[in-house]
N, C-alpha and C positions, 0 to 999 in steps of 0.2 A: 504494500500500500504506500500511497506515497509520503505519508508520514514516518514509517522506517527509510524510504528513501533519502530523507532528508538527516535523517542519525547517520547512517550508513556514508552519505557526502563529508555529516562534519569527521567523519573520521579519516579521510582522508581519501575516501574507496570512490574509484569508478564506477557509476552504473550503468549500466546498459538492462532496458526494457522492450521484450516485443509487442509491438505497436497492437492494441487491443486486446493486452492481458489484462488492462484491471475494468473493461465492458462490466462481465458479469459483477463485478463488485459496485457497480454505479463511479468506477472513474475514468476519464476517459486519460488521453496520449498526453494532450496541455498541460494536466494536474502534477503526471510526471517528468515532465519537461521542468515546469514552475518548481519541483522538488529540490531539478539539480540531477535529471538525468536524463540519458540520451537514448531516443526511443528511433525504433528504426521496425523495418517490414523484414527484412532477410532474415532471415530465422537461422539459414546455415555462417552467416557471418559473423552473429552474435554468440551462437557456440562456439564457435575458432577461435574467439577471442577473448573468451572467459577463464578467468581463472578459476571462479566460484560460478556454478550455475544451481540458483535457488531455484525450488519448484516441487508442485504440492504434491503429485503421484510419482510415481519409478519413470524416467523417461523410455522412450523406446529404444531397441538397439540401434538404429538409424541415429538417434538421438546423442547416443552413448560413445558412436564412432568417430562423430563430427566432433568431439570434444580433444582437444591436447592431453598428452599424455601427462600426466603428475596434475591434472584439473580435480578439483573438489567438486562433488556432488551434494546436495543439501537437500531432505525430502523424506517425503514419507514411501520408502523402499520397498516394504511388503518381507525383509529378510529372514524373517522365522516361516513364514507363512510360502514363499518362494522364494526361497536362495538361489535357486538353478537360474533364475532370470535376472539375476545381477553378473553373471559369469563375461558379459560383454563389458562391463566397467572393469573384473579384474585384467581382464587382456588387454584393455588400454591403458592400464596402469593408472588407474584413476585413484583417488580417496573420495570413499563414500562414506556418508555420517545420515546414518536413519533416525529419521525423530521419534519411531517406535520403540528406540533404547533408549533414550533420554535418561537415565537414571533418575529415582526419585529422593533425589535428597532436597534439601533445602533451598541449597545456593540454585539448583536447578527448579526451583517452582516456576519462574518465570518462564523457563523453557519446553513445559510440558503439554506439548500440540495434541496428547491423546487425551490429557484431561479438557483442553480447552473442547479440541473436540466434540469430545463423550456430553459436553456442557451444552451444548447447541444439539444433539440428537437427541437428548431427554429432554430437552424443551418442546423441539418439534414433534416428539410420539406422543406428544399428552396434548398438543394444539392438532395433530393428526386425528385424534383417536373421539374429542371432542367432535369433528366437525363431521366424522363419522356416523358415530353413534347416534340412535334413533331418539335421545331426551338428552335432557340438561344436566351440566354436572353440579349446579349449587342446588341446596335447597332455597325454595319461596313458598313466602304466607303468601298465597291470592284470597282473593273474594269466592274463588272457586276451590277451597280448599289449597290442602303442603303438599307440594312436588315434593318428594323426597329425594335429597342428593345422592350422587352417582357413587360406586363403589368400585376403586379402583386399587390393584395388585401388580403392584410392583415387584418383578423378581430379578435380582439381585442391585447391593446397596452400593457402587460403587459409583463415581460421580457420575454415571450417567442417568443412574438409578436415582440417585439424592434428589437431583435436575428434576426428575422426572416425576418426584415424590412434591416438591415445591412446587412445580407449576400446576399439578393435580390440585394442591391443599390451595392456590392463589384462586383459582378458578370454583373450588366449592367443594369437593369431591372429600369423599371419606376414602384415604390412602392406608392403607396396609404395607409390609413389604417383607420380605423374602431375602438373607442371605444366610452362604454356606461358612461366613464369617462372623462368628457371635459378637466382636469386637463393632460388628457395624450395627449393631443395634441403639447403641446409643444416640450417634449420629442419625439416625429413623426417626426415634422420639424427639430429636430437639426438633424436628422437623414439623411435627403435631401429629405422626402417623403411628400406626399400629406394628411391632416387629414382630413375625413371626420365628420362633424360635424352635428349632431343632437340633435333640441330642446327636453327636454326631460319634459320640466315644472318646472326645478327646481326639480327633486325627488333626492333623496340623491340615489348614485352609489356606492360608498366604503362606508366600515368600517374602524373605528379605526384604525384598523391594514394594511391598503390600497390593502385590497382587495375587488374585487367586488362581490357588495349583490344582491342577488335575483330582479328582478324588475318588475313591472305588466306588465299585459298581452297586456294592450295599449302601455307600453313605447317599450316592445320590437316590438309589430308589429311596430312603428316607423322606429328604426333599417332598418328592414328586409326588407320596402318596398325602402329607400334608398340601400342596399345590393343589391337589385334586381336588380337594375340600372345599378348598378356599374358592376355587376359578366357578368353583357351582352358584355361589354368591355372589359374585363379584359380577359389573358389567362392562371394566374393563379391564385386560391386561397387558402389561408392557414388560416384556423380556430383554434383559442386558448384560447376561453372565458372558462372559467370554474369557479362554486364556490363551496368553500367549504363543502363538507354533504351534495350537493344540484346536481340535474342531470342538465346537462350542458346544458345551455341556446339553444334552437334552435333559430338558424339566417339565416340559409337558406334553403328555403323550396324547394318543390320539382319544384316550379313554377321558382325559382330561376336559379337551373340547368338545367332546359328543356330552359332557355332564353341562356344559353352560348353556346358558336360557338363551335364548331366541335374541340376536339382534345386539348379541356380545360383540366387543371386538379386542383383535391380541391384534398388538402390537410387535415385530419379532426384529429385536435392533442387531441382532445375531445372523441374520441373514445369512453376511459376506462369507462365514466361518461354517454355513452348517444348519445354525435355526437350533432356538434353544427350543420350540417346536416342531412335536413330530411331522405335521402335515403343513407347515409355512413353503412356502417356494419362493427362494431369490426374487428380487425387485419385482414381487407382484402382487395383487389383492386377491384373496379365492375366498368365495365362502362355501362352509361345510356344516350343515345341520343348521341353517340358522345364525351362525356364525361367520363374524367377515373378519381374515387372518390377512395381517399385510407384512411383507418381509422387508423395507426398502433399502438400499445399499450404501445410500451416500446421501443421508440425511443432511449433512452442515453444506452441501451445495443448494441445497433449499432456501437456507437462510445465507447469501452468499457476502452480503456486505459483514457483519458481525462475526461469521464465520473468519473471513481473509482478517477482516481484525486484529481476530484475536490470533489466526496461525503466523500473521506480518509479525506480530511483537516476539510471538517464540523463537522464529526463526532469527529475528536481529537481537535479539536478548543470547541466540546461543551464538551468531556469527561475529558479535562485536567485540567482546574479548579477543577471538581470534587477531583482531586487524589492531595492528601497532605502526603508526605514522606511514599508514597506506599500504603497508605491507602485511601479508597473510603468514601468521606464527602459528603453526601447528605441534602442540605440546601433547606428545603419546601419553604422557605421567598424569596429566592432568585429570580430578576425577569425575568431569562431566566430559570431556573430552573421548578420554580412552574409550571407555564403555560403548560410547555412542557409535563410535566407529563399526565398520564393518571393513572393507576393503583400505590397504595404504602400501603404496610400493609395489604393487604386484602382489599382494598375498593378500590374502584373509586372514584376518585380524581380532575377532571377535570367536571366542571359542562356542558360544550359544548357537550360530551359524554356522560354525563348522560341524558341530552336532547336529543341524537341521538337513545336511546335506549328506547326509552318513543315510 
């Protein structure tokens, strides 16, 4: 956006923009011109001549080729999920840095594009799921009698879950919620919603990094039979479990949506990974028994101005440090740096990706 434009100048850095990248965001070519950068149409020019090429998805290998060799890649890469299709950055010798590693310490909050993310997709599933569903989600006193507000089940409590628990509770909605993390239950309740809680034995839920791990096939059937319960009651639901390089936890099965009333709808933000439901299908709407299931893929291009927003600040909050009096210092030791990386010098660099290629 062209407001990191203009950080990214006082630092000393060249920009170069192609001519109609920030449309979808409501800016146009002038704005980043007026920032302090040079915006141009050749698309194969502007990668020949980059040192750093910022950008929201994995580029193509066409993309990948046009780049000089010892060029920095900056973006959200897919590396757990498909390593094999970053293989065209390591034979150009490139350094890729994915914002799906981000680490989540501290000094890195400002850099964490999957929370900002996950923050704008559980917005949109509950303004999704509203404009859907057949009644309203607040209650009202009329002259004709109380609507009763909507009841909405939330499964899993991670920021997209939180998001999605807020905007339910902003708009009227009696929010419940769902995780395989007993630690997120408190964060539920400051929220005004209800947590559902399940024994799990004590199995460890997160990692280090607080997100959640893979768990057997007892602890989820746990889950789901409680899920069941609940989806019978409820008239809406909004699914956001996912983990890392892993396909996305199923939580509700088909037994689940044949038990909801007429005119429910699931929301399934799990899609891209798998569907934390059984019967959802990639970026599409189906309905089954009464029931209307949408799986969509790419939620924060929906909201496309707030969305860039927030991924411009990540992305210059993690690129600025790098840049010292115009010049690009890349520090291996570093501990938001390292981690992040995936490809430098010709190798693979990140050991979690060399496991996902195995």
């Amino acid at each position: 956006m062209p407001e990191s434009v203009k950080k990214l100048v006082a630092l000393k850095a060249t920009v170069l923009v192609e001519s109609g990248a920030g449309w979808g965001a409501a800016r146009s070519d002038n704005e980043y011109t007026e920032a302090g950068a040079a915006v141009s149409e050749d698309r194969s020019v502007l990668l020949q001549a980059a040192d750093v090429l910022v950008t929201v998805n994995r580029p193509s290998p066409q993309d990948f080729s046009s780049l000089k060799s010892g060029a920095v890649v900056i973006g959200f890469l897919r590396p757990l999920d498909e390593p094999a299709a970053l293989q065209p950055a390591l034979t150009q010798g490139l350094t890729t840095f994915a914002m799906e590693l981000v680490p989540r310490i501290t000094r890195a909050q400002s850099m964490d594009a999957l929370s900002s993310m996950a923050t704008v997709s559980g917005y949109k599933a509950v303004i999704i799921a509203a404009e859907r569903l057949p009644r309203m989600f607040p209650m009202l006193m009329t002259a004709a009698g109380t609507v009763p507000p909507a009841k909405v089940l939330v499964l899993g409590a991670g920021v997209a879950g939180l998001q999605a628990i807020a905007t339910g509770r902003r708009l009227g909605a009696v929010v419940e919620a769902y995780d395989v993390r007993a630690a997120a239950g408190e964060q539920v309740r400051s929220l005004g919603a209800n947590f559902l809680d399940v024994d799990l034995g004590g199995l460890k839920t997160e990692d280090a990094g607080g997100y959640a791990v893979e768990l057997s096939e007892e602890a989820l059937e746990r889950g789901r039979r409680l899920i069941e319960e609940r989806a019978k009651i409820s008239d809406v639901v909004i699914t956001t479990a996912q983990v890392p390089g892993r396909r996305a936890p199923l939580l509700m099965t088909e037994a689940a949506v044949y038990g909801m009333k007429t005119g429910s709808v699931v929301i399934d933000l799990a899609g891209a990974t798998g569907g934390n439901c059984a019967l959802s299908k990639p970026d599409q709407g189906i309905e089954i028994n009464g029931v209307l299931i949408i799986a969509p893929l790419n939620l924060p291009a929906t909201v496309p101005v707030h969305a860039s927003q927030l991924y411009s600040r990540n992305i210059t909050s993690f690129l600025s440090p790098l840049i010292k009096e115009g010049e690009l210092h890349i520090d291996m030791n570093d501990d938001v740096v390292g981690p992040s990386c995936v490809s430098h010098e010709g190798q693979w660099v990140n050991t979690r990706v060399v496991a996902a290629l195995k």
